[in-house]
C-alpha positions as CSV (number, residue, x, y, z in Angstrom):
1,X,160.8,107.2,91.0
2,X,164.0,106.3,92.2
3,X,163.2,107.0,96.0
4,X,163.7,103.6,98.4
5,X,165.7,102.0,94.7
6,X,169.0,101.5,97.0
7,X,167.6,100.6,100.6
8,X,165.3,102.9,102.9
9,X,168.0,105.5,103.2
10,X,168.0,108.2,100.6
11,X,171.3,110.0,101.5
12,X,172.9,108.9,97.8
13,X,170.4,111.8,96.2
14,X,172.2,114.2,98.8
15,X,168.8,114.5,100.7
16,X,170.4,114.8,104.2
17,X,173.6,113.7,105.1
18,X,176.6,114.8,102.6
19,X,178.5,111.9,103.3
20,X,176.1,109.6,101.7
21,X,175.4,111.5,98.7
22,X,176.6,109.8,95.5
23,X,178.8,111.9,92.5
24,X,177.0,113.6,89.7
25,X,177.8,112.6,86.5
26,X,176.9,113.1,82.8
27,X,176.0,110.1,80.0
28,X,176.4,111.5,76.6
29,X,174.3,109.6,74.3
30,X,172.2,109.6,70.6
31,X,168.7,110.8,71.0
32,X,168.1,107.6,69.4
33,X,169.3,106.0,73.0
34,X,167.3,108.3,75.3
35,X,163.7,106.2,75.3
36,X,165.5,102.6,76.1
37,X,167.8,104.4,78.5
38,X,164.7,106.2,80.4
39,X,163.0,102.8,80.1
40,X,166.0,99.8,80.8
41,X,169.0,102.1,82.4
42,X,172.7,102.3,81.7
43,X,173.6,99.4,80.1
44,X,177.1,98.8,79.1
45,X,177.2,99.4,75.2
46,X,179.6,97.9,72.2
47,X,182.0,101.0,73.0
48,X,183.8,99.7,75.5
49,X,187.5,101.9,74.9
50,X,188.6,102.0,78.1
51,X,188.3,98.3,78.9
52,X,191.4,97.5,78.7
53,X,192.7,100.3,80.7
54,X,194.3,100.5,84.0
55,X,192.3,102.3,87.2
56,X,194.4,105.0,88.1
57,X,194.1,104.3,91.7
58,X,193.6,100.2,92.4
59,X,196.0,99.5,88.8
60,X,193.5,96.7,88.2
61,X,191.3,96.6,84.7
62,X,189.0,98.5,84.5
63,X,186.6,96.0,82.6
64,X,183.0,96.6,81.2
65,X,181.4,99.7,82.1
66,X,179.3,102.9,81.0
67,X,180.7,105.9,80.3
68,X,180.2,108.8,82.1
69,X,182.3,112.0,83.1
70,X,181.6,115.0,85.7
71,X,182.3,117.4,82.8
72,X,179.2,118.0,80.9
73,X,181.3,119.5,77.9
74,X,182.9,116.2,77.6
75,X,179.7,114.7,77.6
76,X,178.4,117.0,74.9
77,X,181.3,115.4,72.8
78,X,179.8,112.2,72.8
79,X,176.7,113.4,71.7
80,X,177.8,115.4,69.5
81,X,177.4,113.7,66.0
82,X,180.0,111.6,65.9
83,X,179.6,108.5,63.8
84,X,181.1,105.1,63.7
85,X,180.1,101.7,63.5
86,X,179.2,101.5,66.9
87,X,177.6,104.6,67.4
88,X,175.5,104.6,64.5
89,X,172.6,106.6,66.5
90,X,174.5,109.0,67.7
91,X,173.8,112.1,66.1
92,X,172.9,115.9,67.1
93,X,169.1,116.6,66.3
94,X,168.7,120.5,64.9
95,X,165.5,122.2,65.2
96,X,164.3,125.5,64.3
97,X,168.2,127.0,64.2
98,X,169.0,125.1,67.4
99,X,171.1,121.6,67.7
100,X,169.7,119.2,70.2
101,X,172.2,117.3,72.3
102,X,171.0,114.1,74.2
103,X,173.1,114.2,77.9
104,X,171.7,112.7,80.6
105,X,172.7,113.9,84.2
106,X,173.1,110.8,86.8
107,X,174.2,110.0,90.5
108,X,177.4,107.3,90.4
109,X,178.1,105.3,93.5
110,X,181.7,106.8,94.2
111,X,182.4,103.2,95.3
112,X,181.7,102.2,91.8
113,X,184.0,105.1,89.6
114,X,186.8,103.9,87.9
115,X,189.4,105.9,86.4
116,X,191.5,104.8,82.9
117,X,194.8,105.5,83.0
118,X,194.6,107.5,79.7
């Protein structure tokens, strides 16, 4: 349950006032990542490619962070069976003529979002 996790005031889920309410995002990830992320949260990985970058709008680093994007195609991409040596579990699952993509949909403190410069 994630009602009462940031204060009494659940506005950030977009229960009430709009102002409050927090952006929805999308975490593409290997189904072999889905039980520890359901069970420890977004965590900031090995893949860190845009740490180097530059914020689009403060020009600072942008630093460690998780990856996430309001496009759920673009998310798909990341789940969708590429392989490297830091992604060794991500992988499309197919079952029964159908291929099984891991995306998980979040809330992001707008406060929070960084943008790379790339």
């Amino acid at each position: 349950a994630v009602n009462g996790k940031y204060g009494d005031d659940d506005g950030w889920l977009g229960n009430g006032d709009a102002t409050q309410e927090w952006a929805v995002a999308f975490h593409g990830t290997g189904l072999g990542y889905v039980v520890r992320i359901l069970r420890d949260g977004l965590k900031p990985g090995k893949g860190q490619g845009a740490e180097q970058a530059l914020d689009t709008r403060s020009g600072e680093k942008i630093g460690e962070g998780v990856f996430v994007t309001p496009n759920i195609t673009v998310a798909q991409a990341f789940a969708n069976g590429y392989k490297t040596s830091v992604h060794k579990n991500t992988v499309a699952y197919e079952y029964k003529e159908h291929t099984i993509y891991a995306v998980l949909q979040c809330r992001v403190n707008p406060d929070k979002i960084r943008r790379p410069n790339r």
